[in-house]
Structure formats: structure tokens, C-alpha cells
C-alpha positions in Angstrom: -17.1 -62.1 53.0 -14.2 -63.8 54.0 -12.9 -67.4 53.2 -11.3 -68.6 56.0 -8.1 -71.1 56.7 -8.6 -73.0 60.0 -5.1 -74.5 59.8 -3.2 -71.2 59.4 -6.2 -69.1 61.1 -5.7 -66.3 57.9 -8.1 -65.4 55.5 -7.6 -66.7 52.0 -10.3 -65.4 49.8 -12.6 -62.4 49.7 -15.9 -62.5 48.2 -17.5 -59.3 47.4 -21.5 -58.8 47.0 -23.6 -60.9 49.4 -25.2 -59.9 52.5 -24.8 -62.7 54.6 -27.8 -62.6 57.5 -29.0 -66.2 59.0 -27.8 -69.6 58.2 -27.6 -68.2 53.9 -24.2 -70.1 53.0 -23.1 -73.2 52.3 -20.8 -74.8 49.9 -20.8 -78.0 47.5 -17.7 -79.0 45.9 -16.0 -76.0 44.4 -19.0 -73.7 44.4 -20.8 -71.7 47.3 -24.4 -70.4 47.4 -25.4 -67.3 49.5 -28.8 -66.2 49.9 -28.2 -62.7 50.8 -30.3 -60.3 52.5 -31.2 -57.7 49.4 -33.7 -56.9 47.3 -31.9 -57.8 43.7 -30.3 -60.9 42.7 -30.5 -62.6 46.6 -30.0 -66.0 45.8 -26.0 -66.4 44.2 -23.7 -69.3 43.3 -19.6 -68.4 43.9 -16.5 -70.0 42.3 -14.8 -70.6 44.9 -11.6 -70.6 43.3 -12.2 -67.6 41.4 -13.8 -65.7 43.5 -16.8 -65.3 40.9 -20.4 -65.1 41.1 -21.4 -67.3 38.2 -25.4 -67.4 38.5 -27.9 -65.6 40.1 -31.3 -65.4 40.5 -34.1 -63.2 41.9 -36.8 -64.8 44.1 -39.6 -64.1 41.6 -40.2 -62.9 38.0 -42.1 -60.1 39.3 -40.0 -56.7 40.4 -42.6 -57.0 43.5 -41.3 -60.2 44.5 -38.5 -59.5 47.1 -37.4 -62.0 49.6 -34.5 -61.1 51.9 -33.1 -64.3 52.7 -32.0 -65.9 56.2 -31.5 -69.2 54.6 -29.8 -71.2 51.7 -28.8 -74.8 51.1 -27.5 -77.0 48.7 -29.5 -80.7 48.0 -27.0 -83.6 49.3 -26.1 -84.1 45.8 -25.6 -80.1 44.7 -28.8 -80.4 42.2 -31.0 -78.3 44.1 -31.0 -75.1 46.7 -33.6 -74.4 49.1 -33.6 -71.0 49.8 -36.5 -69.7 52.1 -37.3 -66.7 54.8 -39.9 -67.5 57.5 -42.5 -70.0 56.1 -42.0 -69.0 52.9 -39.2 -70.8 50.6 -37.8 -71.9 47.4 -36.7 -75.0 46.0 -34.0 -73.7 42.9 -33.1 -76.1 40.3 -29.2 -75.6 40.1 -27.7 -77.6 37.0 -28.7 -75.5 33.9 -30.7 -71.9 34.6 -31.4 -71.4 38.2 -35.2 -72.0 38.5 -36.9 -70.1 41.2 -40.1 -72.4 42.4 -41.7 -70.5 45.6 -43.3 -72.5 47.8 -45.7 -72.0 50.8 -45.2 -74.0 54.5 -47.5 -74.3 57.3 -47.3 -76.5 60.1 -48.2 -79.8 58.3 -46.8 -79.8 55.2 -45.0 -77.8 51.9 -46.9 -77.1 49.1 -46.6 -75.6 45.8 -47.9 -72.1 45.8 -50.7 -71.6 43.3 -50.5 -68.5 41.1 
């Protein structure tokens, strides 16, 4: 993935790992989250500066959980991601560990899903 300068119209940073598909980037500050489109590991927080993945998380503690992402976003205030595919998404607590918290949606409403 490259970072792009609008002003000069040249790259200026590479990232190398996610597997960008859908609306899975966005960027908070100095740090960038990708939700790629994989089976390990798809939810990731970048330096941006360094070009670093410093966190990551899987989408459940279960090896059978796999989520190929299409979305991932930062809260307004960069506490939180909400990471999801179709009607099924995550709300991921971002200062400290990265918490993983699925969550199912209908058409009414978002609920916790109940293990």
C-alpha cells in the first residue's frame, strides 16, 4: 500500500502486509488502521511514520473465526475501531490490548452477540 502526497503527486511511504478490499482504512493522528481482507491478523494499526505495524488482532479467539474485512474505522476520538463485513461487525477497544467484541446487526438494531 502506498502513502500518497497530493501536493507533489509522489508516493512517500510504503506499507507492506494488508489487503486493502472495501472502505478498510482510515487514519487518526499518526497511526492508520487496515482491516484487511485475510484470514490471520485482519484487523492492524500502522505507524505511520515508521512504517510499522504496532498491534494486531484476529477477529475471534477461535482459529475458526475468520472475517475478511471490507470495513474499518477509527471512533472520532481514536479510542475505538469498528471493524465489520456484511451485518456482522466489531467494536475494538484501541488504547491498551486490542479487544475484539463481535457484534450481530439486523435491520433495527446492534446487539452484542451472545456466546
Amino acid at each position: 500500500m502506498y502513502l500518497w502526497d497530493v501536493r507533489t503527486k509522489r508516493s512517500i511511504k510504503q506499507i507492506i502486509g494488508p489487503h486493502i478490499y472495501g472502505e478498510a482504512i482510515d487514519i487518526h493522528g499518526n497511526v492508520m488502521v487496515t482491516g484487511s481482507h485475510k484470514a490471520k491478523f485482519p484487523i492492524e494499526i500502522w505507524d505511520i511514520g515508521t512504517e510499522k505495524c504496532i498491534e494486531s488482532a484476529n477477529w475471534g479467539d477461535d482459529p475458526k473465526d475468520v472475517c475478511f474485512l471490507y470495513t474499518a474505522r477509527f471512533s472520532n476520538d481514536g479510542c475505538y475501531i469498528v471493524a465489520g463485513i456484511q451485518f456482522v461487525v466489531s467494536i475494538i477497544r484501541v488504547k491498551g490490548k486490542l479487544v475484539v467484541q463481535p457484534l450481530q446487526v439486523n435491520s433495527m438494531s446492534i446487539t452484542t452477540r451472545s456466546e
